[in-house]
N, C-alpha and C positions, 0 to 999 in steps of 0.2 A: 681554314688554315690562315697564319696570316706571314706575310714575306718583307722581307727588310731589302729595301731598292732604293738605288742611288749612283751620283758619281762623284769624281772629283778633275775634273779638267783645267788645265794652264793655258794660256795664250800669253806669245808673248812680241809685243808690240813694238814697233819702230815709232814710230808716231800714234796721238791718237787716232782710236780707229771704230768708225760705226760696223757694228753689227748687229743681223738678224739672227734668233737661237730658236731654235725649236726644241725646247728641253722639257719639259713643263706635260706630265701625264694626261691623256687625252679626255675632254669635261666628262665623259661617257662613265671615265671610271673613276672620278673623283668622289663620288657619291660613297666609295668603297675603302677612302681613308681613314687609316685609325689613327694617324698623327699627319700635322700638317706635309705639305711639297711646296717648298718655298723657296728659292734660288738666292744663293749668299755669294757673297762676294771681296775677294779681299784685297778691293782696294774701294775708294769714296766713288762708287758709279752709280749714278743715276739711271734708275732702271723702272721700264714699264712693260705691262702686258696688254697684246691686241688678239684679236681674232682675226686671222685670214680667212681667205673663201671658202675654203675644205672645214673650214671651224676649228681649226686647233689653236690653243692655246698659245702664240709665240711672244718672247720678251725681245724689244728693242733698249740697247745700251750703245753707250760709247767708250771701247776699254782704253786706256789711258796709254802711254808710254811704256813699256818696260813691261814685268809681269802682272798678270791676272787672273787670280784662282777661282772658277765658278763651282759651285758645290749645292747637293742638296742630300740628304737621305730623309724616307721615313716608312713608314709601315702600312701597307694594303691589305684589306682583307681580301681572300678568293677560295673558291668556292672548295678547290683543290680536287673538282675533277675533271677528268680529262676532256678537252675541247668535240662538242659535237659535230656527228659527220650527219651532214642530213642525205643519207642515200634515197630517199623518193622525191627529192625538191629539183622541179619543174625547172627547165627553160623556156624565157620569154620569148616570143614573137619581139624583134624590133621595133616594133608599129606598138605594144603594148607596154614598153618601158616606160617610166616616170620621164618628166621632161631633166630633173637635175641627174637622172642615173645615165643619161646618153655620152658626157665626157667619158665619160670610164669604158668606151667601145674604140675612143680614136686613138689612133698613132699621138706618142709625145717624145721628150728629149731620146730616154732611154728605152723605147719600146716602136719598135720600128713595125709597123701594122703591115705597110705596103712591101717590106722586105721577104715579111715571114706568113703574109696572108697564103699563096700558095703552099707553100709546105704544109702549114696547117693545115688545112683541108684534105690534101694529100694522105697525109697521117691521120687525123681523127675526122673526114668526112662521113666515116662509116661507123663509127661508135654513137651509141644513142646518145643523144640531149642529154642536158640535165647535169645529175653529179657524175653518172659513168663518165663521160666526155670529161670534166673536170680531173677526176681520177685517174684517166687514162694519160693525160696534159702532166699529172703529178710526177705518173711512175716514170714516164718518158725522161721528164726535165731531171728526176730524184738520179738516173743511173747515165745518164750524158754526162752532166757537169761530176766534174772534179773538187770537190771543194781543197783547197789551198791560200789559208790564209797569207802566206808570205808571195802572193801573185795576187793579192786585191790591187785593183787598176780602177779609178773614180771614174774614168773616161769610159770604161768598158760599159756598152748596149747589149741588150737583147740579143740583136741580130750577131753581136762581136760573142758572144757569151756560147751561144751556138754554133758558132764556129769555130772558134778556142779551145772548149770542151772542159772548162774550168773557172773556178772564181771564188765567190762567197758567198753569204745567203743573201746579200741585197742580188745578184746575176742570178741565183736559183730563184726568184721570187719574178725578174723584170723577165725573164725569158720565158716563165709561166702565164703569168698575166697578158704578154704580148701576145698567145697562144692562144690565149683563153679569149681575149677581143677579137683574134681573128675569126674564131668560130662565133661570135656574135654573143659571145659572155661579157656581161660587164665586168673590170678586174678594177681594182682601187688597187696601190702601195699600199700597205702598213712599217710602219716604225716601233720598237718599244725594246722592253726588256723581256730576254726569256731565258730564263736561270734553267741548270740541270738539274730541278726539283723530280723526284721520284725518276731519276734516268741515270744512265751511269755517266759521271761527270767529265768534260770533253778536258782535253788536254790542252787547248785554244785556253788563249787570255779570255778572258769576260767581255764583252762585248756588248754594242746593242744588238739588234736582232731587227733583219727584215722578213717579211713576208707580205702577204697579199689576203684579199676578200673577194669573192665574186657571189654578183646578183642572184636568185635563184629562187622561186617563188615567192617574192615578194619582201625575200629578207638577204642581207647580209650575213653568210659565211667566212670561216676562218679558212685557208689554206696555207700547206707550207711544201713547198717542194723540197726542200733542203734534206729535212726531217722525214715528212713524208708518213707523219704517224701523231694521232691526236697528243698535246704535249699541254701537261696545267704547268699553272702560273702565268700564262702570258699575261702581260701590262702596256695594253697599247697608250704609245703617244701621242701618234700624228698619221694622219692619211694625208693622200694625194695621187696625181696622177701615176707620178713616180718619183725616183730619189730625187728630184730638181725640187721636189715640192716641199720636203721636207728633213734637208740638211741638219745636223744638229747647229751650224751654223754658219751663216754666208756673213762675209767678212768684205768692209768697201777699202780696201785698202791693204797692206802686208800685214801675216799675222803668222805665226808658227804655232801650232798645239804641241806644246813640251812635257802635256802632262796629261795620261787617259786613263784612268782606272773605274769602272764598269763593279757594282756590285747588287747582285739578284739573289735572294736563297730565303731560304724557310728559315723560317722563327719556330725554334723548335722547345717548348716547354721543359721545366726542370718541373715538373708537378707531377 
């Protein structure tokens, strides 16, 4: 199947103003374009791409005074079926981890390790390793939080998410993942787009989508606590520890987004 993804976002500036973006599909699934992802812009900005230490693809600019419209759309192919669940894949011993997969076990901004280590345990010290333990982290976090777009809070943790009982799917993802390291699972953030292809479509603006991956015999899986049930089309971005790592963009100076429009869906043949 192939899916038409993109945005079109405003900023609008007092002065000029450096920023970091992390907008730009993640190198993993570029392989998988059928027409360019190329970031436009509409005003004269000088703009370039690095690689930070997670490997994603981010663009440094300087946006100018006044407005500035970032935009890209184009065409992925995918696979269009549903995300696998690996229910016999192993949990690692600590001591057998890779040396670059050990960040992904510690406490960071929005993932409080030493806050929610004991509850963890508490709750799932008695569920076997592995995906059960991961599954059981899901359905927990899936029927706790509230999801409530008109209560997203950027400042909201882990540990505030779980006590709250509400949020969005970046809070259903960092309160997973915080869970999942406390039981000695490695969890990465995920960022991208995830349209409501083959699902009945949400009543929510369009949006990006967060979630997470955790370690598991020797591979990266997909998890979603939000959803909480295998979902095609995802189009990842950018990983990291957590949302610190991969903002759509940090801004050094005043900046206001006056414009978000989010678009994910199937390309659907007239043949």
């Amino acid at each position: 199947m192939q899916i038409k993804a993109g945005y079109t976002l405003t900023y609008t500036c007092v002065t000029p103003t450096p920023m970091l973006l992390c907008l730009n599909i993640h190198p993993s699934r570029r392989g998988d374009l059928l027409t360019p992802q190329e970031l436009s812009f509409s005003q004269g900005v000088k703009a370039w791409d690095y690689t930070d230490s997670f490997g994603n693809t981010c663009t440094r600019v300087t946006a100018p005074a006044g407005k500035t419209t970032i935009s890209t759309e184009f065409v992925v192919y995918d696979s269009g079926v549903p995300e696998y669940v690996p229910l016999d894949a192993v949990q690692h011993e600590v001591r057998d981890l890779p040396d670059d997969v050990l960040v992904f076990l510690l406490g960071s901004r929005y993932c409080e390790t030493d806050k929610l280590g004991d509850i963890a345990w508490q709750m799932f010290g008695s569920v076997a390793p592995g995906w059960p333990r991961v599954q059981a982290i899901l359905d927990f976090v899936h029927t706790h939080i509230r999801f409530d777009y008109q209560l997203a809070d950027r400042t909201r943790s882990a540990y505030d998410g779980y006590l709250q009982q509400v949020g969005v799917c970046r809070d259903f993802a960092h309160l997973a993942l915080t869970l999942c390291r406390c039981m000695n699972i490695p969890a990465r953030y995920c960022t991208g787009y995830l349209g409501d292809i083959k699902v009945t479509p949400s009543p929510s603006p369009m949006d990006f989508s967060g979630w997470f991956e955790v370690y598991l015999g020797g591979h990266w899986y997909t998890a979603d606590a939000r959803h909480n049930t295998p979902r095609v089309g995802r189009i990842l971005m950018a990983i990291g520890r957590d949302a610190t790592d991969v903002p759509i963009s940090t801004q050094f100076g005043p900046a206001l987004l006056t414009e978000f429009v989010v678009v994910t869906e199937e390309v659907i043949s007239l043949a």
